[in-house]
N, C-alpha and C positions, 0 to 999 in steps of 0.2 A: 755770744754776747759778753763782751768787755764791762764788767763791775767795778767801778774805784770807790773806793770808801775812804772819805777823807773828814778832817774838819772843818763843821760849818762857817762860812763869814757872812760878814754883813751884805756885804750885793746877793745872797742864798735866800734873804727873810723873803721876799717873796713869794719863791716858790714852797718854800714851808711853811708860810701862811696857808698859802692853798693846800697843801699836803694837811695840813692841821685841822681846815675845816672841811675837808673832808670826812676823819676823824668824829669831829662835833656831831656832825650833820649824822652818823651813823649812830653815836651816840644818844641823838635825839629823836631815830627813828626806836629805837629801846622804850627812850621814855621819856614821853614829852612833858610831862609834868614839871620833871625834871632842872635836863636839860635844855639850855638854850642852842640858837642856832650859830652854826658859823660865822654866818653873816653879822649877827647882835655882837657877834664877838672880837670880830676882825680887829676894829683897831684896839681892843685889849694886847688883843695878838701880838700884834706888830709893836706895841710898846713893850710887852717883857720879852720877846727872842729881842730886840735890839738893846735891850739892855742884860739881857741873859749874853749875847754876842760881843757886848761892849766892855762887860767886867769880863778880863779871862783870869780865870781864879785854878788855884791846884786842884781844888777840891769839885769840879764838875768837868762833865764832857760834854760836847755838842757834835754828834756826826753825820753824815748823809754819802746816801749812796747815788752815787751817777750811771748812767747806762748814756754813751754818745754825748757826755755832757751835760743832760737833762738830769736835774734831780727828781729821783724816785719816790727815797725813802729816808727817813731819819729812825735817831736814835739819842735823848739825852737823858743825861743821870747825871750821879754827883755822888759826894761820900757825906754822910751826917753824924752827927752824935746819934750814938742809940738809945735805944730805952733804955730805963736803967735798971731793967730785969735782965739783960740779955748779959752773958759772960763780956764779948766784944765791946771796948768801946766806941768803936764804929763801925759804920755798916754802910755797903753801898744801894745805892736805888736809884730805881728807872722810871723818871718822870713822866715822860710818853716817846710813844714810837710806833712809827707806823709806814708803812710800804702801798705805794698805788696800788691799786689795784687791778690794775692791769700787767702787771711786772710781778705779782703773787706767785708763789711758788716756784719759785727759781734760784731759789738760797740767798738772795739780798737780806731777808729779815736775819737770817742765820749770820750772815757774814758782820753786818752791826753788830747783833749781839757778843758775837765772836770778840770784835774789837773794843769793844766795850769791857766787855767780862776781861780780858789783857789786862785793858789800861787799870780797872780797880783787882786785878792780881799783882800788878806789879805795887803798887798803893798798900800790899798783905791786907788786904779788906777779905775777910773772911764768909762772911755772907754779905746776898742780894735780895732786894725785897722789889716787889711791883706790886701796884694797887691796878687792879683789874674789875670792872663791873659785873658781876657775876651772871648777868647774862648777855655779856659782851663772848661768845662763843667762839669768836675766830682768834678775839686775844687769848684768851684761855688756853685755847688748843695750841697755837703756837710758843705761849711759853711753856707750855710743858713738853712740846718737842726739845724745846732749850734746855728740858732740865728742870725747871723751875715744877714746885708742887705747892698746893696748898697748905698752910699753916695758921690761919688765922681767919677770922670771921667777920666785917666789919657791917652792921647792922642798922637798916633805916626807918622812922615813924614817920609818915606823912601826919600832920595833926590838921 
């Protein structure tokens, strides 16, 4: 199975529309309280990848991975200012990203992150950060195959 990993365009929103709410819709099986659904969310969707797609700026990435053509799986981030506890004054982060699931474990998720983590090493961006649901289990797991470890706690009150 032939993997290209390229950058996303505008004819891609689509199908990473659909990749995305996928995503949601898993998210909302966590917690529905919560989150809303793909669907409620769609043309949110489509209004900031098409404008995430239409500003191309230094400081973010948008990727996706192909199997025949077909996109599987993405990957976006960007570099920010950091907090202003951290030595670095910048840091890069991974917005979302996510792999069908049907194409799971076959190193696509690997190979984004791979090309990602590049693109902000050549950028000297020192650290990575991702915000992960802490009982989102399969993102969890797979960034810490990536490397990635827990460092921070971010904490909710339903009222």
């Amino acid at each position: 199975m032939e993997i290209k990993i390229e950058e996303a365009k505008k004819k891609d929103i689509r199908k990473i529309i659909k990749l995305q709410m996928d995503l949601i819709d898993y998210h909302k099986k966590i917690d529905t309280k919560y989150y809303k659904s793909g669907k409620e969310r769609k043309e949110q969707l489509r209004k900031h990848f098409l404008e995430f797609l239409s500003k191309r700026r230094r400081d973010r990435k948008f990727l996706v991975a192909k199997v025949k053509n077909r996109i599987v799986g993405f990957f976006y981030g960007g570099i920010r200012k950091s907090h202003f506890y951290c030595r670095e004054e910048k840091i890069g982060e991974i917005y979302q990203a996510f792999v069908d699931r049907k194409f799971r474990n076959r190193g696509i998720g690997k190979l984004l992150v791979e090309e990602l983590l590049k693109w902000l090493r050549k950028r000297k961006i020192k650290f990575v950060e991702v915000e992960v649901d802490s009982r989102n289990e399969i993102g969890i797991g797979a960034y810490k195959k990536y490397g990635f470890f827990e460092f921070h706690k971010r904490m909710r009150l339903d009222l």
